[in-house]
N, C-alpha and C positions, 0 to 999 in steps of 0.2 A: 504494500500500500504506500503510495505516495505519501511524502511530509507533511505537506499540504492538505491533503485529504483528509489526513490521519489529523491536524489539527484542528479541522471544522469538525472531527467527531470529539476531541480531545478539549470542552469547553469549560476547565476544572474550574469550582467554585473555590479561588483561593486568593489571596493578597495577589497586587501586580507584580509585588516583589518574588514571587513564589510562582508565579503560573508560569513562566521561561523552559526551569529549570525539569519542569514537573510535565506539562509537553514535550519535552525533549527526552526525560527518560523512558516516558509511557510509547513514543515514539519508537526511539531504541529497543526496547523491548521486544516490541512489533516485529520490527525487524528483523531480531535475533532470533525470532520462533520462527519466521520467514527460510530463516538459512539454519535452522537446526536439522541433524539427519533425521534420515527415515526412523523412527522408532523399529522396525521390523530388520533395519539393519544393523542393531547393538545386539551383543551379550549382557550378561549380565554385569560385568566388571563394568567396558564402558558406556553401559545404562545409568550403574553409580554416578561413573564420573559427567556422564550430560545431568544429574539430577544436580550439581551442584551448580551450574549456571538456574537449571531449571528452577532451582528454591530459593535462588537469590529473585529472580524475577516474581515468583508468588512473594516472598519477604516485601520486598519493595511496594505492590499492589495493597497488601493488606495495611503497610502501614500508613497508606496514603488514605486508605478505606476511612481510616478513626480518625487521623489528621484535620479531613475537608471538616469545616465547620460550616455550617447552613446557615448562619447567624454573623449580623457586623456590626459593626458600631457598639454602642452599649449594649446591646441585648446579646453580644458574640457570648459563647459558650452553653452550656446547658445548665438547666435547675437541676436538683439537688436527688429527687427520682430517677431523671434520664441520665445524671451521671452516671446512675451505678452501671447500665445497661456500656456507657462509653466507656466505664474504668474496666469492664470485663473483656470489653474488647481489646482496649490495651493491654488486658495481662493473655489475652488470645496471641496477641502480637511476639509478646515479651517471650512466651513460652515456646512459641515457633522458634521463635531466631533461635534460642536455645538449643531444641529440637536441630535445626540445621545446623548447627555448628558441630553437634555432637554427631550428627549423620555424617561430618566431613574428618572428625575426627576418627570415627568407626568404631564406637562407643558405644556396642547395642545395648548395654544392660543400662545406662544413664537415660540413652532414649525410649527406653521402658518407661522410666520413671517420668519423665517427663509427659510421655504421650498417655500415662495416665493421669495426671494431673491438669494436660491441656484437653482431654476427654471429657471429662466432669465439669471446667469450666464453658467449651464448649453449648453443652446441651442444658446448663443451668444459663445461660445464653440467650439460647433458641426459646427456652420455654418464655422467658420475662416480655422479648422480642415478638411471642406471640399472646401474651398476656397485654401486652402495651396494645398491642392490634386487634386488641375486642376490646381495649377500652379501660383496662385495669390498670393499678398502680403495679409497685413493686412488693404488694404485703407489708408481712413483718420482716422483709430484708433486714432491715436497719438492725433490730433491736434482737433478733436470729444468729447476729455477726458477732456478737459480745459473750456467746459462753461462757470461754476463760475468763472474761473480766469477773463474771458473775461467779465463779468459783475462785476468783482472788477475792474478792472482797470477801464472801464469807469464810475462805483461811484467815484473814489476816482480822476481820472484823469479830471473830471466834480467839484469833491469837491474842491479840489486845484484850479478853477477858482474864486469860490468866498467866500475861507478864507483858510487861511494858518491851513496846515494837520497836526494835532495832533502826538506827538512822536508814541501811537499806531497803526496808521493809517500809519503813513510814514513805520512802521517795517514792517505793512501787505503789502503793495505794496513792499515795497523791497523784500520782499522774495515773490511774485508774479514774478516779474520781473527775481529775481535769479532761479528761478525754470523753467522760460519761458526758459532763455537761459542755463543753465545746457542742455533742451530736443533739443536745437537747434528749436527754433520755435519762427520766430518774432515777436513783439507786433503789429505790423502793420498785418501781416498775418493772427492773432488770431483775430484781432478787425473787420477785412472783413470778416473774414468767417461767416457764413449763415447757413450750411449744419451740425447738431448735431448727426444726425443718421450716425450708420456705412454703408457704402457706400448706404448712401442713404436712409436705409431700418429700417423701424421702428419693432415694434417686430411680427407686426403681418406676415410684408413682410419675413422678418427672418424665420418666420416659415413656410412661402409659398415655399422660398427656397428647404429649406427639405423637403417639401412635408407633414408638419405636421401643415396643417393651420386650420386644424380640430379639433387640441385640445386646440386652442388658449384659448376658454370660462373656459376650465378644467384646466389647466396647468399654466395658466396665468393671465387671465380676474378676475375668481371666487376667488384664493387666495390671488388677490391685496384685500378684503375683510379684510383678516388680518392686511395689512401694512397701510390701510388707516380710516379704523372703521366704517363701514358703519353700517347701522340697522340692516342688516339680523345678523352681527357678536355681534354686541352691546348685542341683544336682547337675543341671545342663550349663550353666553360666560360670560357676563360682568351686563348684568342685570336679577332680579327674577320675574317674573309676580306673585303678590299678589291676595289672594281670592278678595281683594274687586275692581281689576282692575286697582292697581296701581303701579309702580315700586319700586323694592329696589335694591339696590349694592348688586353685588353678588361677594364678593373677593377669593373664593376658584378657581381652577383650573380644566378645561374638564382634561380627560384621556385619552391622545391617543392610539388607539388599531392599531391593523396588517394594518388596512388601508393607515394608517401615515409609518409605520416602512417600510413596506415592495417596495411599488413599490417607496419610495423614494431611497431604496438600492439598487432594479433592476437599474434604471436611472444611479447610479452615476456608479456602476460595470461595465455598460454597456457603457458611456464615459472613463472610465479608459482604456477599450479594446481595444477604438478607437484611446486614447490619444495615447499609446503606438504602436500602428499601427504607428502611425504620428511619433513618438519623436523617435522609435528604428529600424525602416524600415526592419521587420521582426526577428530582434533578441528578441521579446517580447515573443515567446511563454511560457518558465519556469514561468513569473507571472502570464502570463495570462491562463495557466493550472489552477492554484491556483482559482482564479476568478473565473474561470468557475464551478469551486465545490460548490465556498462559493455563484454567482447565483444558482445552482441547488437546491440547498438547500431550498435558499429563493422561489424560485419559487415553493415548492413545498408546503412550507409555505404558499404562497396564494393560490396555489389549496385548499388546506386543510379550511382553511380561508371562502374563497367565498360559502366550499359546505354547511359552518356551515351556511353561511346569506340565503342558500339556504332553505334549512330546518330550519330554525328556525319559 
């Protein structure tokens, strides 16, 4: 696609100082998916290594996703509701990059961990993004978010009964306390509450929501694996089975391959699209053009992908 072309589709709502830079690389991009090879003509090895150009272009898409602000002048940024929905997408962001850096590093057990923690924020994401879209707030977010607090005060509000609180302990509750009323949410409020899940709904109800309560075991159940170390992880990742049937430490690192890279990319591309449905109420198409190239790509990377496990 011509430069040109590409920038009457490319009409980013962003400062003058900012639109230059951000046409030219959404341009770029374009380009480079223009002259990437045939997905059908990589292996696996250099599948890896185009996914590293490849995740840098999804990296760059999404962080422009949460960046545009729909809003100038005074009214620029978002209330205090529809932050939460933009801070999750900035930690959608934050997790990614991570995620890729660790795919470059070849660090499959950390992007375990990662990819289950960018899974969960994900689809606690989706659900708010389509709670907003019937017209709902964000619940009890707010006051949901403060457990721990609510289990330091009553350690330390319990300790102070029988023996005077240490200067560390008196700083921890104060800034417990200062933090309580900064959010506006009282100590008495926080100490009755009960209910820890967002409106109600634990992860699995979350995904009943959406309609995706079928991939709880996949998406969710089976990667906590990572974050918690159970045998099946222990045994494949982190320990060697010896000829004579007995274990050794095994300190090198798996290799993740297109399995890892890819429908982690699809997922987050594919909440970027949604985010910016929400955040720009139809002025999102020029990114989401973009997206939709650097998905086609990848998706065609796991066609390519899945025919090689087919055959092999």
């Amino acid at each position: 696609m011509k430069k040109n072309v590409l920038r009457k589709r490319i009409l980013i709502i962003v400062s003058d100082k900012n639109m230059n830079p951000a046409i030219e690389n959404l341009s770029r991009i374009v380009q480079e998916i223009e002259a990437a090879p045939n997905p059908n003509s990589l292996d696996v090895n250099s599948m890896m290594e185009h996914y590293m150009p490849v995740m840098g272009w999804a990296l760059y898409v999404l962080r422009l996703s949460v960046a545009l602000d729909p809003s100038k002048g005074e009214n620029s940024g978002f209330e205090r509701d529809q932050a939460v929905l933009v801070g999750l997408m900035v930690r959608v962001v934050k997790l990614y990059e991570a995620f890729y850096q660790n795919i470059a590093k070849r660090q499959l057990e950390v992007c375990g961990i990662l990819l289950r923690t960018l899974t969960e924020t994900e689809y606690k994401l989706r659900y708010l993004i389509l709670r907003a879209q019937q017209g709902y707030g964000v619940g009890n977010f707010f006051i949901s978010s403060y457990k721990p607090e609510k289990q330091m005060l009553e350690y330390f509000y319990q300790l102070s009964k029988e023996r005077e609180l240490k200067p560390i302990e008196n700083r921890m509750l104060r800034s417990v306390e200062r933090e309580l009323l900064e959010e506006g949410i009282s100590k008495e409020e926080l100490l009755s509450n009960k209910n820890w899940n967002l409106d109600g709904k634990n992860v699995r109800d979350i995904l009943k929501y959406l309609e995706s309560d079928h991939i709880y075991p996949f998406a969710y159940g089976g990667p906590s694996r990572w974050v918690h170390g159970g045998w099946g992880e222990l045994r494949r990742y982190h320990l060697r089975l010896e000829k004579n049937g007995r274990y050794s430490p095994r300190l090198d690192y798996g290799d993740p391959d297109p399995r890892f890279a890819g429908p982690t990319t699809i997922t987050s591309l594919e909440l970027a699209k949604d985010f910016l449905v929400w955040s720009h109420d139809g002025e999102e198409e020029p990114v989401t053009f973009v997206i939709d190239q650097v998905l086609q790509h990848v998706v065609a990377l796991e066609q390519s992908h899945e025919a090689m496990l087919q055959n092999r």
